[in-house]
N, C-alpha and C positions, 0 to 999 in steps of 0.2 A: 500238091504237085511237087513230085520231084524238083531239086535246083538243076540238076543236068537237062531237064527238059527246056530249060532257058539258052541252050547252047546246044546248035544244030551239028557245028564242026568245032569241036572242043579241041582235036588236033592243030589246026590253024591258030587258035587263038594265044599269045600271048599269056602265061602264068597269071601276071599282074594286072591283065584286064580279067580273067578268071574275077582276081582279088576285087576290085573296084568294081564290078557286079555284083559280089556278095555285101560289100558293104555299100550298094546302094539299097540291093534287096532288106539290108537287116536296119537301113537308116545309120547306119555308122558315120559318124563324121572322120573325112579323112582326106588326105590330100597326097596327090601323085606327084610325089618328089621330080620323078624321072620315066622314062618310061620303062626301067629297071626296080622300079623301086615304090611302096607305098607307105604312107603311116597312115594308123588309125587308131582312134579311142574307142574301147568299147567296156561300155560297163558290167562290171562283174557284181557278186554279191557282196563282197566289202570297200570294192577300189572300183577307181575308171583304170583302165590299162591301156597305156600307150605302147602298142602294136604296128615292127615292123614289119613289112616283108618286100625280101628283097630275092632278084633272080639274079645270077652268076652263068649267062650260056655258056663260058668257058669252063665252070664246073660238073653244069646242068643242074644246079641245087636249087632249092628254092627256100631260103635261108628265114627263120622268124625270129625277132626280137621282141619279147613283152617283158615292160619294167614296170614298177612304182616306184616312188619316190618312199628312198626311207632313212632315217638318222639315227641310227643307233648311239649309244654313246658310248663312247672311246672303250673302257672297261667291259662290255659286255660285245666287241665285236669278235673274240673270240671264240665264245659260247654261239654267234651269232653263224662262223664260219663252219663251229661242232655241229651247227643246225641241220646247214644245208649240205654237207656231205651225209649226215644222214638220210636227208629229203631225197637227195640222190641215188641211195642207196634203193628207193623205195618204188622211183619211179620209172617205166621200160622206155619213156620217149622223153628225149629233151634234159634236160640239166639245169640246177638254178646255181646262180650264183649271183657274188655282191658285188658290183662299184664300188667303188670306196671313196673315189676321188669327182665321181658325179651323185655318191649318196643313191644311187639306183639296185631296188633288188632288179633282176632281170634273170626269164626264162629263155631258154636257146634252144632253135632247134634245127635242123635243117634236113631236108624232102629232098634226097638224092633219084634225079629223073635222067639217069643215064641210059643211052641208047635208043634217046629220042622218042622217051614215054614222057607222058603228059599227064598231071595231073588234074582230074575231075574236080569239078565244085562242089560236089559233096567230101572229096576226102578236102579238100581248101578250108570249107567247112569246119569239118572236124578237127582240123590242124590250129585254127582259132580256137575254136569253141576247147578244146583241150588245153593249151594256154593258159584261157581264163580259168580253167578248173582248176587248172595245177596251182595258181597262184591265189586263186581262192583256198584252196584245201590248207595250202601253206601259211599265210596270212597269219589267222588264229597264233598257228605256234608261233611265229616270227615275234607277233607282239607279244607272247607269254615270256619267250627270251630276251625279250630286248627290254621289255617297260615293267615285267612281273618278275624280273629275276629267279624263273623258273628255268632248271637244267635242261638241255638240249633233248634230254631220254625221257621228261615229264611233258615235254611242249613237243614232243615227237608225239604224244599218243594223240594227243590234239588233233594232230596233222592226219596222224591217217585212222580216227576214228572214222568210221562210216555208219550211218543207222540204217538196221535193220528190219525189216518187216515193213506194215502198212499202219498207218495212222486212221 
């Protein structure tokens, strides 16, 4: 079954009830900050990821935050910073970047739904679910940089190797 089939008038409904139906559907633990506003955990292939999402009606966005928690040390956040303008380079949605002062990686992204379009729970969906990819695919290299003392261009192939064919 489709997820849109769970939403007769997806027009009407609120972004973040959108959200808070999907992570009842997927079991996500999470808590509605606001009625503007959700977090949620959802685990990936290497991390849990703490997932926000947040709506702005004066923007009409619908804004995501996903972090980990991570600590580089002092000496390798450069390499660390080399990384992810690479990773960036690489990716067409979203952007990552470091905290430094909360110790947080964190992906960004934000779902501009101007002139009163609304977004479906399957692309809500895929707005997570792509999140968690990006910071899974990232992952890998982050720790080749940051714990292997491996250059940003060798823990880059890490990042966006992908395998091919059928097993």
């Amino acid at each position: 079954m489709a997820l849109s089939e769970d939403f007769l008038q997806t027009e009407d409904l609120h972004p973040i009830d959108i959200v808070e139906s999907l992570a009842e559907h997927h079991e996500w633990d999470f808590d509605r900050v606001t009625d503007d506003q959700i977090a949620m955990s959802v685990e990936g292939q290497w991390r849990t990821y703490s997932i926000t999402l947040a709506w702005s009606a004066l923007d009409e966005t619908l804004r995501l935050i996903s972090t980990f928690e991570m600590d580089p040390p002092a000496e390798r956040e450069a390499a660390l910073y080399d990384l992810l303008n690479r990773a960036n380079d690489q990716v067409w949605t979203g952007a990552f970047t470091f905290w430094a002062e909360q110790r947080l990686m964190v992906w960004r992204y934000g779902l501009v739904l101007s002139g009163g379009h609304v977004a479906g729970p399957e692309q809500i969906d895929r707005l997570v679910g792509s999140a968690v990819a990006a910071g899974g695919r990232l992952y890998p290299a982050v720790q080749l940089a940051r714990r292997g003392g491996e250059s940003p261009e060798a823990a880059m192939n890490v990042a966006i190797a992908e395998a091919y064919g059928r097993a």
